[in-house]
Phi, psi and omega in degrees: 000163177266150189290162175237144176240150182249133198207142187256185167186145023249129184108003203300166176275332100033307263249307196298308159346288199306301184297312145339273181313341153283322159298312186294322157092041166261119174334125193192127151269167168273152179201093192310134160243157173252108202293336204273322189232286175270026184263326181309348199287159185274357232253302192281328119021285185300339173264303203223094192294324150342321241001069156238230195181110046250172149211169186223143199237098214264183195283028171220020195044030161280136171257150167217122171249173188080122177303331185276357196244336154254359143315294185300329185258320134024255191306329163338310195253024187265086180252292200317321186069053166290330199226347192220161172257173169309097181331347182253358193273184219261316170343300205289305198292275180354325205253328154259022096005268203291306205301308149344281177284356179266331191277013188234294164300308182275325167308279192344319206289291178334334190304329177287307170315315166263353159323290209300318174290350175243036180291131178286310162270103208242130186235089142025289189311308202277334215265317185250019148269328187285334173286304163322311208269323174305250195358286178316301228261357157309292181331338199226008132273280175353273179309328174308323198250347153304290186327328199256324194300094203276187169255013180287166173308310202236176192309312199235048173102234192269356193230186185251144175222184170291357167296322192277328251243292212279322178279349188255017195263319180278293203319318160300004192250008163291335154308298181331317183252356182069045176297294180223182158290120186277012164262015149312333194222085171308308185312294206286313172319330208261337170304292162359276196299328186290310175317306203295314190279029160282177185283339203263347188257292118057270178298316150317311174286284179323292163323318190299221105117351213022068190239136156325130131227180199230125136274243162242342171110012175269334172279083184307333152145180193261155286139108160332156182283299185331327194262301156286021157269315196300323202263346188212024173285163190267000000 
């Protein structure tokens, strides 16, 4: 069978994956969730005990969650080396580097922003010290990962890798939330744009989006939420 990535929306971080599988062009399907509603189901548990986003459902019906851990198997299978370098070279250390700090420290910095939006009883107070206190540390990742931000096209040299994958899945929701302007951080807007207009991030917004698009023909087609629960929930 073909893997399944499981990806949310709206806005999912899951998203940059999806565009990953497109570069890499491995055979695969998809399985949209609505993070707002049926990821909440007590049902989606069996897949992901987190109730988060993405997991992937690899060809041998294994779940694996967590971005950094279906990265690595990814890559595992990048034999074309479309999306990752040679593990020993000085690339491969750089791109999981970059790849770290956005999943680890620049994801994080959000976490008080969606706390606040996503409070089930929303307390005013609380709702804007956690905005205050979200907003500073987006910021002062954002300068940290402007600083990091090389002169190559992309994160890791002239093409997209999984580093790029991993940063445009996030990197919008500094819109998402109105921190600031990205042009605050010139290196990094214009990386943004170049990642954005590829056609594979593209193709990738759109599916989030639940919008018709034409890809490369890697994506085989989508898969109901219900039936991967049924067939490999725990």
């Amino acid at each position: 069978m073909e893997p399944i990535l499981i990806y949310g929306f709206p806005a999912g971080s899951s998203m940059g994956l999806m565009a990953t599988l497109e570069w890499m062009g491995l055979p695969h399907r998809l399985c949209r969730v609505d993070m707002m509603g049926e990821m909440r189901e007590p049902a989606y548990r069996r897949l992901n005990q987190r109730v988060e986003t993405p997991a992937l459902v690899t060809d041998k019906g294994e779940i694996i969650t967590e971005t950094m851990a279906i990265a690595a198997w990814l890559e595992a299978r990048d034999s074309e080396r479309r999306v990752s370098f040679d593990p020993l070279s000085g690339q491969a250390d750089r791109m999981h580097q970059m790849m770290a700090f956005i999943n680890t420290g620049f994801t994080g910095s959000f976490g008080p922003l969606w706390a606040a939006l996503e409070m089930e009883t929303p307390d005013p107070q609380v709702q804007a010290v956690l905005r205050k206190f979200g907003s500073q540390a987006v910021i002062e990742r954002h300068d940290r990962l402007e600083e990091l931000v090389g002169d190559d096209r992309f994160l890791v040299g002239d093409r997209p890798s999984m580093a790029d994958g991993v940063l445009i899945g996030v990197a919008r929701w500094l819109d998402f939330h109105q921190v600031a302007d990205k042009s605050r951080w010139p290196k990094l807007a214009a990386l943004r744009g170049r990642i954005e207009a590829e056609p594979a991030v593209k193709y990738a917004t759109a599916l989030e989006s639940g919008e018709a698009a034409t890809g490369s023909g890697a994506c085989l087609g989508h898969v109901e939420l219900a039936e991967v629960i049924e067939r490999f929930g725990k």
